[in-house]
N, C-alpha and C positions, 0 to 999 in steps of 0.2 A: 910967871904965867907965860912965859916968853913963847917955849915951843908948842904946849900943850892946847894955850891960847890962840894961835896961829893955825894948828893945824884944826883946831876945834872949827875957825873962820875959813878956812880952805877948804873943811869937808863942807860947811853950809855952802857956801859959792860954789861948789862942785856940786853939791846936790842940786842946787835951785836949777844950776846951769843945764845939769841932766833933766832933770823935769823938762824946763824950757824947748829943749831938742826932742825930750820925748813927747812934748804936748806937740810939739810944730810936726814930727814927723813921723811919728807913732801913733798917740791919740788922735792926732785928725782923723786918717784911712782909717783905723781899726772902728770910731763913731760914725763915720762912713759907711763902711762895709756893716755895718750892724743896722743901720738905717735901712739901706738896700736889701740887709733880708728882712727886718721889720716889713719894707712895704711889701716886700715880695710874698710874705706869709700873707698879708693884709690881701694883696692882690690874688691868692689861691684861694683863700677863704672866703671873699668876694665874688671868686669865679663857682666857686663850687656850691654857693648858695645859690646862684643864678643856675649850674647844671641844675640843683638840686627843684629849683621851681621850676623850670621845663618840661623834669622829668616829672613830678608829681601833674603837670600840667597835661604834658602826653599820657598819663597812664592814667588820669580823669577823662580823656577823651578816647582811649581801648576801652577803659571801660564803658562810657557813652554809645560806642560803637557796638560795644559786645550785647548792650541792650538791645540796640535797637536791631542788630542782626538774629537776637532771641525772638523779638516779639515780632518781626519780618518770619523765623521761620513759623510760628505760633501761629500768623496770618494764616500763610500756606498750608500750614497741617491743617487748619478751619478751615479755609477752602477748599483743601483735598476733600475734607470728611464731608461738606457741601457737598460738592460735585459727587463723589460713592453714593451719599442717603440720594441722593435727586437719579442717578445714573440705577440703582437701586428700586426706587419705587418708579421709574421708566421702566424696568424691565419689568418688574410685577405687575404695572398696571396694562401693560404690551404680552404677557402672559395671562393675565387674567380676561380683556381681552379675546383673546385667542381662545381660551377656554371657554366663555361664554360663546366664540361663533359656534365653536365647535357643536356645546350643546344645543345651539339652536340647531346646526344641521342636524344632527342626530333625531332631535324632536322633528322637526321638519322627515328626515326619509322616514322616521318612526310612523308621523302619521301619513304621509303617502302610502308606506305599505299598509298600512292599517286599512287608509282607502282602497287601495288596490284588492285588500284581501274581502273586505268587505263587500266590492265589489263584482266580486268573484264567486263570495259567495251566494248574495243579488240574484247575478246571474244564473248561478247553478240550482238555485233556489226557484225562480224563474220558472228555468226546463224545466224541473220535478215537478211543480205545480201544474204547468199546462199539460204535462205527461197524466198526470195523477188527475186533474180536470178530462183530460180528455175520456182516459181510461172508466172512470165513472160515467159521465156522459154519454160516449159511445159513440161522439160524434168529434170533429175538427172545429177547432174556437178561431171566429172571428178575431182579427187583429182586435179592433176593437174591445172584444170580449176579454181577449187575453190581456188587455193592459189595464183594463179594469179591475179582475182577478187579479194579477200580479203588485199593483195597490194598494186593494183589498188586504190580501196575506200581508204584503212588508208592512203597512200601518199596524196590522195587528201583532207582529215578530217586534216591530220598535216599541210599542208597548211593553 
């Protein structure tokens, strides 16, 4: 077993010895550097959980925002449509109004002329009777006379 045995015991003490050197100067750095990107994965993964709730955070508060900038413009279009209905029946009731003075002037010279004309005819009604009084008569009627007759006839014309 001389050489066989020997060299059998040479490659174990070589082996062990290479382990030895490869645990001291191999296996260490390489369980090292596997470490370091362990944590480093650990530390992205960490970090991008954290992005990841900020961003779900900011995009619960756009959208918080996107609400309340809806129901702000929602306000405003209600209070536009406020102010039109009110600006609206302002001018309808500032037209209608207006329509009414009008028909009161209207009514109003309506019956002035109406007096006027009435009056006019009064008058000319008047003449004719003290004409036509006279003319039967044969004689000129006392003031007096004439506003009695002229009385007389319009009571009986208003009838």
């Amino acid at each position: 077993m001389g050489l066989k045995g020997d060299l059998a015991l040479w490659s174990l003490v070589v082996f062990f010895l290479f382990l030895l050197v490869l645990g001291k100067f191999a296996w260490k750095p390489m369980i090292e550097g596997l470490d370091k990107r362990e944590a480093g994965i650990r530390s992205a993964i960490a970090e991008a959980e954290q992005n990841r709730k900020k961003a779900e955070a900011m995009l619960a508060d756009y959208q918080r925002q996107l609400r309340e900038a809806e129901q702000h413009v929602q306000s405003m279009i209600a209070e536009a449509r406020r102010d039109a209905e009110r600006t609206s029946q302002d001018l309808i009731a500032g037209a209608q109004r207006e329509v009414d003075l009008l028909r009161q002037r209207a009514k109003d010279e309506i019956r002035q002329a109406k007096d006027a004309a009435l009056a006019d005819v009064f008058s000319q009604l008047n003449a004719q009777v003290v004409l036509a009084t006279e003319h039967v008569l044969g004689r000129t009627l006392q003031d007096s006379d004439q506003e009695r007759l002229v009385t007389e006839a319009l009571a009986s014309i208003a009838r």
